[in-house]
C-alpha beads as a LAMMPS data file, in Angstrom:
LAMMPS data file: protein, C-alpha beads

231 atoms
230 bonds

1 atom types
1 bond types

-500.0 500.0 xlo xhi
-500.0 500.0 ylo yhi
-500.0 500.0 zlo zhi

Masses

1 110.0

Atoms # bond

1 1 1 424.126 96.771 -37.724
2 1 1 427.814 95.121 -38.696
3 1 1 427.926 91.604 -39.357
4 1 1 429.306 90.489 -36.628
5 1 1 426.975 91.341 -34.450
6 1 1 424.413 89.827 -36.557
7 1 1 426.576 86.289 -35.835
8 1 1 427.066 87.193 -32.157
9 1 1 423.229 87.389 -31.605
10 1 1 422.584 83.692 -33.028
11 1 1 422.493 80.537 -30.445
12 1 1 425.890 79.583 -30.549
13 1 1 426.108 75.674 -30.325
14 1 1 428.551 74.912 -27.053
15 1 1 429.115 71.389 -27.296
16 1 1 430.830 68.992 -24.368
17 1 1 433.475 67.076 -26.015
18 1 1 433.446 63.568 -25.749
19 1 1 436.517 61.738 -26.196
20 1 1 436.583 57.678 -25.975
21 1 1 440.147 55.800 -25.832
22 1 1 440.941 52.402 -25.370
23 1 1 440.352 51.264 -22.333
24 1 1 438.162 48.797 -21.271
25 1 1 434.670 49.992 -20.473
26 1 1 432.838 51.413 -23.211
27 1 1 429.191 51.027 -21.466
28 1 1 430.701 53.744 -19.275
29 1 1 430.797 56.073 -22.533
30 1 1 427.311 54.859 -23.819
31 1 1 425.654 56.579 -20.833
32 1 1 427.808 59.748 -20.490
33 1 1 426.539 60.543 -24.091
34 1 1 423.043 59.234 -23.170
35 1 1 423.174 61.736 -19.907
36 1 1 424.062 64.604 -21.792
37 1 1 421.341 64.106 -24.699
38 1 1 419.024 63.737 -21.968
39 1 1 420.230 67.063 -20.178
40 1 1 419.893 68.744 -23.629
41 1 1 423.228 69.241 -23.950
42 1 1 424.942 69.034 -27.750
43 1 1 428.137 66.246 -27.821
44 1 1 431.110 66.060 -30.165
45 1 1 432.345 62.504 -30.466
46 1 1 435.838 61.463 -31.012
47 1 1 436.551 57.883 -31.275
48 1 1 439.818 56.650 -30.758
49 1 1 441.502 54.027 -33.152
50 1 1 441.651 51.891 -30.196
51 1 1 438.134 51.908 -29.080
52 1 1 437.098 50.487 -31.573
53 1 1 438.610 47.339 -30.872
54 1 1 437.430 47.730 -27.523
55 1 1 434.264 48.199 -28.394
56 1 1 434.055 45.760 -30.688
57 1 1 435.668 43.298 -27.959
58 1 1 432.910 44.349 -25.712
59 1 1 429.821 44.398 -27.146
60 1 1 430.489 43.016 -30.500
61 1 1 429.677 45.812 -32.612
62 1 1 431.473 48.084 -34.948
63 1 1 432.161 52.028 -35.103
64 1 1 432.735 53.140 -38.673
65 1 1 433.276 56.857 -39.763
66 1 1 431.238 56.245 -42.649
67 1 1 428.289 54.901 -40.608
68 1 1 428.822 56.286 -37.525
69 1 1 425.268 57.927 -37.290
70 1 1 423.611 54.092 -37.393
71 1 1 426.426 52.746 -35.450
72 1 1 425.854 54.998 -32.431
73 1 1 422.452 54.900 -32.033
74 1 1 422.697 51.012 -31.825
75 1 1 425.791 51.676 -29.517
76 1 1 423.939 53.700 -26.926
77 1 1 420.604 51.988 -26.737
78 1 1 422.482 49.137 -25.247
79 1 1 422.055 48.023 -21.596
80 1 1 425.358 47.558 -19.844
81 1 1 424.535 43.888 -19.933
82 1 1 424.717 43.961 -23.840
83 1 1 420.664 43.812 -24.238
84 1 1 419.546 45.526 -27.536
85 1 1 416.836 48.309 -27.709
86 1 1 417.722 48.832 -23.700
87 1 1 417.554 52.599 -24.394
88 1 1 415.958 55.000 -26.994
89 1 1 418.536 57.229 -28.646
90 1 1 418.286 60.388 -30.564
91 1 1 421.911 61.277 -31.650
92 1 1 421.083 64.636 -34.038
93 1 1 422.396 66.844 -31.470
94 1 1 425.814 64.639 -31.712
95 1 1 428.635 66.099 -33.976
96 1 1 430.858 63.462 -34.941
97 1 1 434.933 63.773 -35.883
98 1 1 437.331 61.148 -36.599
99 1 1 440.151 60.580 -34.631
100 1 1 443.013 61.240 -37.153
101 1 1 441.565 65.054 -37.965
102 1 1 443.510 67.238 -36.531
103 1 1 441.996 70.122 -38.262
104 1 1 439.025 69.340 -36.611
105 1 1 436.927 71.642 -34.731
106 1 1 437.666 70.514 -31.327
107 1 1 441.332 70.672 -32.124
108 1 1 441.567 74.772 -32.053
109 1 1 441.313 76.680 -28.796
110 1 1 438.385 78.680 -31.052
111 1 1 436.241 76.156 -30.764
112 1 1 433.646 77.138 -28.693
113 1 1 432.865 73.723 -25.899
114 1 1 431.553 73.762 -22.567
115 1 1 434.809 71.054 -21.823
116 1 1 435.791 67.771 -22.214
117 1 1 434.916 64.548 -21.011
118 1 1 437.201 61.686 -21.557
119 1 1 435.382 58.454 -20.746
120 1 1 436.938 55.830 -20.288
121 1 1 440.827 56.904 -20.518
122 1 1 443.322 54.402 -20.649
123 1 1 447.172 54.723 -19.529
124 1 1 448.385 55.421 -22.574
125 1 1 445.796 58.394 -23.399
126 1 1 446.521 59.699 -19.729
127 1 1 449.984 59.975 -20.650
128 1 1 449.487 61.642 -24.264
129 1 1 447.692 64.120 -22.609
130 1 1 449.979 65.009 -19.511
131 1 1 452.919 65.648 -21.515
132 1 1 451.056 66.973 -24.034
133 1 1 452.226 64.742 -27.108
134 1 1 448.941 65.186 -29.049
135 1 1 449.359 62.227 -31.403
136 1 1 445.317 62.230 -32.560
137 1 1 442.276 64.609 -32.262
138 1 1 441.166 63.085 -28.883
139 1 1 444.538 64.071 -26.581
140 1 1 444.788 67.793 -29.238
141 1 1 441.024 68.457 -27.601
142 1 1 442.346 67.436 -24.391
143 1 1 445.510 69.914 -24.477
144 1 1 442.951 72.511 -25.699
145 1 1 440.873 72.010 -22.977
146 1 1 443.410 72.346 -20.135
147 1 1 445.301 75.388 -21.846
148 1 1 442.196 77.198 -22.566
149 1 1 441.079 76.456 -19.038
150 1 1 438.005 74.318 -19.559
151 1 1 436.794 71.980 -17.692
152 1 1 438.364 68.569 -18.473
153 1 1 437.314 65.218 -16.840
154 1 1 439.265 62.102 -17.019
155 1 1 437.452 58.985 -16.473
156 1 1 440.688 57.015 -15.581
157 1 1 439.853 53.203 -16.325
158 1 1 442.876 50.944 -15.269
159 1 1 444.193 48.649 -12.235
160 1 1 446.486 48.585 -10.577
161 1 1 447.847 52.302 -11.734
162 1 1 452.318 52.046 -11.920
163 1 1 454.165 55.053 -10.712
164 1 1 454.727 56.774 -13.746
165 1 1 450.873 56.494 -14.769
166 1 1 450.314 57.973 -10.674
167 1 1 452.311 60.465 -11.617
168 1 1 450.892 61.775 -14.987
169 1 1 447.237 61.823 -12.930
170 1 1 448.808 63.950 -10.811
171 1 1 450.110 66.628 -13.762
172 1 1 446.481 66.274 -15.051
173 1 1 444.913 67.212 -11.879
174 1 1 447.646 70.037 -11.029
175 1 1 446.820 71.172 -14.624
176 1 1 443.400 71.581 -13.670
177 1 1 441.885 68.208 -14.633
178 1 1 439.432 66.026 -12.362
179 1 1 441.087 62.775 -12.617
180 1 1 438.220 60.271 -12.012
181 1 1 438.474 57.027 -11.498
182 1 1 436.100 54.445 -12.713
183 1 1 435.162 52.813 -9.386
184 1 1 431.306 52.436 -9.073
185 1 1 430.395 52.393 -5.357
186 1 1 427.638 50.102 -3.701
187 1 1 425.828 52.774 -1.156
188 1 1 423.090 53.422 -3.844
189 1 1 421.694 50.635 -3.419
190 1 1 422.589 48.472 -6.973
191 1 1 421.203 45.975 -8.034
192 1 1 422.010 45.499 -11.864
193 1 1 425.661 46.097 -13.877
194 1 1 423.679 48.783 -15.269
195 1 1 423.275 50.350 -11.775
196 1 1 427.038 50.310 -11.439
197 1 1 427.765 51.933 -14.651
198 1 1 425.268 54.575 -14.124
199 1 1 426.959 55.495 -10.946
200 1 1 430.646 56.069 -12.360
201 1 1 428.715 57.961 -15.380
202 1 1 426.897 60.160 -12.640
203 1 1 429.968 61.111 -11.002
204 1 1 431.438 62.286 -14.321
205 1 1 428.140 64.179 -15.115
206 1 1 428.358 65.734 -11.804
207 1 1 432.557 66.778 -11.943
208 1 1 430.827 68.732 -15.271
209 1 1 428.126 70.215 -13.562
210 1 1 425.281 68.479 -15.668
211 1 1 422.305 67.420 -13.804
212 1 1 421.041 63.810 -14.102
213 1 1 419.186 61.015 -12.545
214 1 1 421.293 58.233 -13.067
215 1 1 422.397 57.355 -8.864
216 1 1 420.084 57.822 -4.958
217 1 1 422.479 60.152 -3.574
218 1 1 423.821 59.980 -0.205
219 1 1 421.412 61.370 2.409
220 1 1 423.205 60.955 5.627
221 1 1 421.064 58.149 6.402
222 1 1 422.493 54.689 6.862
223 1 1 420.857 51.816 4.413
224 1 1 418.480 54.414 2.854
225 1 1 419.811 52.934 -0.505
226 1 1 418.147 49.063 -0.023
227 1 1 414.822 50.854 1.022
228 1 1 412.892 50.660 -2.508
229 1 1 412.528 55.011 -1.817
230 1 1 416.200 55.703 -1.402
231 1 1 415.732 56.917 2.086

Bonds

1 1 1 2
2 1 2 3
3 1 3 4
4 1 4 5
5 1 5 6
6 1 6 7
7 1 7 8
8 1 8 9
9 1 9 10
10 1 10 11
11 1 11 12
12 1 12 13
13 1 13 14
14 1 14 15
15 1 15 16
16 1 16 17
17 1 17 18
18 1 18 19
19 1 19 20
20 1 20 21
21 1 21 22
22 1 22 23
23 1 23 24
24 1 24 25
25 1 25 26
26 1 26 27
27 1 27 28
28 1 28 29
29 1 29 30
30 1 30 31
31 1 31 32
32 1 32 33
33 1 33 34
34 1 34 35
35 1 35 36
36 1 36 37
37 1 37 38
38 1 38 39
39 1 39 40
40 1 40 41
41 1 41 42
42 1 42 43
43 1 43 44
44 1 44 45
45 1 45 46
46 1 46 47
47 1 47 48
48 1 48 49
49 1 49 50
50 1 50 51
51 1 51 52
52 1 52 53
53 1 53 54
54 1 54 55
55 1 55 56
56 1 56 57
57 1 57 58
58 1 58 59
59 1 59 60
60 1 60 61
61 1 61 62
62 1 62 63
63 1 63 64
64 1 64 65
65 1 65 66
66 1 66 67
67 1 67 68
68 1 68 69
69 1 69 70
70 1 70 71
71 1 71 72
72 1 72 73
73 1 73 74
74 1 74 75
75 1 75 76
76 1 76 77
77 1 77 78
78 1 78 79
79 1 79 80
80 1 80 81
81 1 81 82
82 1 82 83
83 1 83 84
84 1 84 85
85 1 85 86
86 1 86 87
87 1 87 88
88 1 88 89
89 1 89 90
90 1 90 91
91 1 91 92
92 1 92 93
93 1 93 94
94 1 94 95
95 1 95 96
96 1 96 97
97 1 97 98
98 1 98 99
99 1 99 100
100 1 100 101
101 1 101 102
102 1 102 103
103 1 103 104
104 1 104 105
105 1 105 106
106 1 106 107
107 1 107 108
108 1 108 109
109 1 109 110
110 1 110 111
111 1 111 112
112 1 112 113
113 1 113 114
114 1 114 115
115 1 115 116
116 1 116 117
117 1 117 118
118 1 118 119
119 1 119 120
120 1 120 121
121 1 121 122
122 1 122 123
123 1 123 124
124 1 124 125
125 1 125 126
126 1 126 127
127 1 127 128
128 1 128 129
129 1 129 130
130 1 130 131
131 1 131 132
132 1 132 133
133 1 133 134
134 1 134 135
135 1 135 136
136 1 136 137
137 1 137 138
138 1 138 139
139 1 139 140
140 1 140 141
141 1 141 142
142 1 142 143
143 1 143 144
144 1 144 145
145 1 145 146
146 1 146 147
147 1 147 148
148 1 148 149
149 1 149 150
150 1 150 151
151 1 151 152
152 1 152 153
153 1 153 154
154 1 154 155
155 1 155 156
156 1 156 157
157 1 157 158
158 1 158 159
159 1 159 160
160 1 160 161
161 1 161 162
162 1 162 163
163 1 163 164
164 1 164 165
165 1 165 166
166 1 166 167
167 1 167 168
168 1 168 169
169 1 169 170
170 1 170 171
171 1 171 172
172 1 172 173
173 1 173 174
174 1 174 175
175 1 175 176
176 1 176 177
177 1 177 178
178 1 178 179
179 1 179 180
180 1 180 181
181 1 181 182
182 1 182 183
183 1 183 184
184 1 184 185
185 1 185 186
186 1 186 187
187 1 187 188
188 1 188 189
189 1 189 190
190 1 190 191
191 1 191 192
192 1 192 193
193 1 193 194
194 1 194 195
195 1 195 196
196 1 196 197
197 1 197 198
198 1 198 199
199 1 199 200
200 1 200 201
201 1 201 202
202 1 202 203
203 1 203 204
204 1 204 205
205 1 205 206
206 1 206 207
207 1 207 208
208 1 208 209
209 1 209 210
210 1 210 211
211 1 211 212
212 1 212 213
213 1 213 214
214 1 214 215
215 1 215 216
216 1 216 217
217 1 217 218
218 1 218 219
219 1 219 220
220 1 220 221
221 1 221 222
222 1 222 223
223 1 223 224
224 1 224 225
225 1 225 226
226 1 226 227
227 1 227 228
228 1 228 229
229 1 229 230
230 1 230 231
């Protein structure tokens, strides 16, 4: 037997990428990653510059490359509400690569991912990506994504949108993109911020085809979501 076929017969890890930019709403990214893990899916983490200001903004913690192991696990088993120990995390099927590597996995077409989530995407990163500029690892994975024709959500987290950002969403989505936007919805019944943020993080689960629990789905069956069963 060659080689190669000795490589080709291994369990190829197929990561989702996971790329977080600067917008506001990092509890959004928390429970992507969370709904993977729990799906059993593998994650590769890029952090934008940024985010980390964001993130620091928000819940008052820190993302360093050096640390980034103990830093996300404290990151994602926060409640949306900024509670500690809210959620249990494992993170050793999460691959982690810094923002300025641009020889990074994720960064070749070779790479082998499932596709990319970016969660939450600000303005800016929606227009690095639609014209392709490719200033950091996060909008090179994105470019990847859409030329090798992977799936690519963009969790779009800004109000009101101008003309010119309306206009890059629509490049992304006639690129092949699902430009979602970051608009939790009230039918399921919520009753917590952590309710909310588990919706928008269900709908980008579901644009990647990853199964979750995180939202009562609509049944057809008006106020099924206040009855404590969902309908």
């Amino acid at each position: 037997m060659e080689p190669y076929e000795h490589a080709t017969q291994r369990t190829e890890r197929r990561p989702w990428v996971v790329g977080v930019s600067g917008a506001s709403g990092t509890p959004y990214a928390a429970a992507v990653v969370r709904g993977l893990l729990t799906a059993g899916e593998d994650v590769d983490l890029v952090v934008s510059r940024a985010s980390r200001l964001t993130l620091l903004d928000e819940t008052g913690l820190s993302f360093r490359d050096t640390h980034w192991r103990d830093d996300l696990r404290e990151w994602l088993s926060l409640g949306a509400d900024g509670k500690p120990h809210t959620f249990e995390a494992d993170v050793s099927r999460v691959r982690y690569w810094r923002a300025g590597d641009l020889a990074a996995g994720p960064s070749s077409g070779s790479y082998p991912v499932k596709g990319m989530l970016i969660v939450p995407a600000s303005t800016a990163c929606v227009a690095g990506v639609a014209l392709g500029l490719s200033k950091d690892l996060l909008q090179r994975a994105a470019s990847v994504t859409l030329k090798e024709r992977r799936p690519l959500v963009v969790a779009v987290r800004e109000t009101p949108l101008s003309g010119q950002t309306l206009r890059q969403l629509v490049a992304l989505d006639e690129a092949g993109a699902v430009v979602l936007p970051a608009s939790p919805a009230f039918y399921a019944g919520a009753t917590h911020i952590q309710d909310l943020v588990d919706f928008v993080a269900g709908r980008v689960l579901d644009a990647a085809g990853v199964p979750h629990r995180y939202y009562r789905r609509w049944k057809g069956e008006l106020g099924s979501g206040r009855s404590p069963e969902g309908g």
